[in-house]
N, C-alpha and C positions, 0 to 999 in steps of 0.2 A: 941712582944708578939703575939703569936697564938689566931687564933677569931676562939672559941668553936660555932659551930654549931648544934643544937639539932634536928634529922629527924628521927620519927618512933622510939620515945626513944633511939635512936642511938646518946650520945657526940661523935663528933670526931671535930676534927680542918681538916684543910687543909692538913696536911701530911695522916691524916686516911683516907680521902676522895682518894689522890691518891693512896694511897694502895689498899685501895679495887677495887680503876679501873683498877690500875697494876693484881689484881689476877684473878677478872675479864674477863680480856685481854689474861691472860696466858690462863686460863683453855677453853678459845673458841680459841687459834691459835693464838692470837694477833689482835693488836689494827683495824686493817680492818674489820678483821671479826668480833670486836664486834659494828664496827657502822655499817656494814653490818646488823648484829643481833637486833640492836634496828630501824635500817630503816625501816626493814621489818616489825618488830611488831608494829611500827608506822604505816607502810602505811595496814596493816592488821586491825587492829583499826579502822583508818580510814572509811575503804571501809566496813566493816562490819557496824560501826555505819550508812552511806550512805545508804547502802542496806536494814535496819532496817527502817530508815528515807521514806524513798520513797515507804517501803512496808505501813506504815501508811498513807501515803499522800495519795496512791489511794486506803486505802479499803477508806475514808474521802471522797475520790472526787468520786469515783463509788456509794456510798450509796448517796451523793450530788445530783447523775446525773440520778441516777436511779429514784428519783421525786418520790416515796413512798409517799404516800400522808400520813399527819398523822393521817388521818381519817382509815386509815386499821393498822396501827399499837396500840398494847394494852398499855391502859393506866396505869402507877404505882401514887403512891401519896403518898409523902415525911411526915413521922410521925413526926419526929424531926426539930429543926429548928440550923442552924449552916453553918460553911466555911466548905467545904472541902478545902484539899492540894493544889488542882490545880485551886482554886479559884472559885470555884464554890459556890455561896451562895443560900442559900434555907430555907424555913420556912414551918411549918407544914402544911401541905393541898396543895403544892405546887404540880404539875402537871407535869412529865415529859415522854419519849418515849423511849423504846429501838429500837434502829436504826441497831448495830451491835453487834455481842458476837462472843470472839476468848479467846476459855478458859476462865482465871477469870478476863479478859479486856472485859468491855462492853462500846459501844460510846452511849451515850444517849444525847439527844435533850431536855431540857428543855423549858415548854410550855413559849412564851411572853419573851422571851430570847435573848437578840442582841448578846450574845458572844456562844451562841453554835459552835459547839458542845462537848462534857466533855467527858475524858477517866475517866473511875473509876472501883474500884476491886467491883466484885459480890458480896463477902464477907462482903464488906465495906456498898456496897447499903442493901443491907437484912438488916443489921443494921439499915438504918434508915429512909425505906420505906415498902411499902406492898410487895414489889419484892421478889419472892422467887427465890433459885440458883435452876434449873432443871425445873423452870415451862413454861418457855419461852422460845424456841428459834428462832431466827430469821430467 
């Protein structure tokens, strides 16, 4: 008995699954060139998410290093009280810092905070502090 496999609303069993790698196969030259074809977009992947990785790590470690004191940077104050996504918890009057803005990614500092510092959308903060999008930037 054939074991039905269900991927991306796609039934097939094992006979469908080689077929589609057989057509696959054909239509790039054959079976080299298609693991040739997915190495590459693997290792493309890869090194793209790395380069992403590492460009966040040092604008984090440069805005770290640079010792901004948060006495010169402007104060926002959280109106709502709730989690964001990336776990960040906050209650109304809560006191936090824009440190960096890159488009509609801003890193802010939350005042009395051991787990700083929090990526969050502009859009998301206006929602639910005094922070307006275009009044600040750093």
């Amino acid at each position: 008995m054939e074991k039905i496999i269900e991927v991306g609303g796609l039934n097939m069993g094992n006979l469908g699954w080689y077929q589609l790698i057989t057509t696959w196969s054909k239509k790039v030259g054959g079976p080299k060139n298609l693991l040739l074809l997915v190495a590459a977009g693997g290792y493309t992947i890869v090194r793209s998410v790395e380069a992403g990785g590492k460009k966040v790590y040092r604008l984090v470690k440069d805005k770290r290093k640079s010792g901004t004191p948060k006495s010169n940077l402007e104060s926002f104050i959280f109106t709502e009280n709730g989690i964001g996504e990336n776990g960040l918890s906050f209650s109304k009057g809560d006191k936090f810092f824009i440190v960096a803005i890159h488009d509609d990614a801003i890193l802010i500092e939350k005042e009395n905070d051991d787990n700083n510092p929090y990526f969050v959308s502009a859009k998301w903060l206006q929602t639910l502090s005094n922070y307006e999008i275009g009044k600040k930037e750093v």
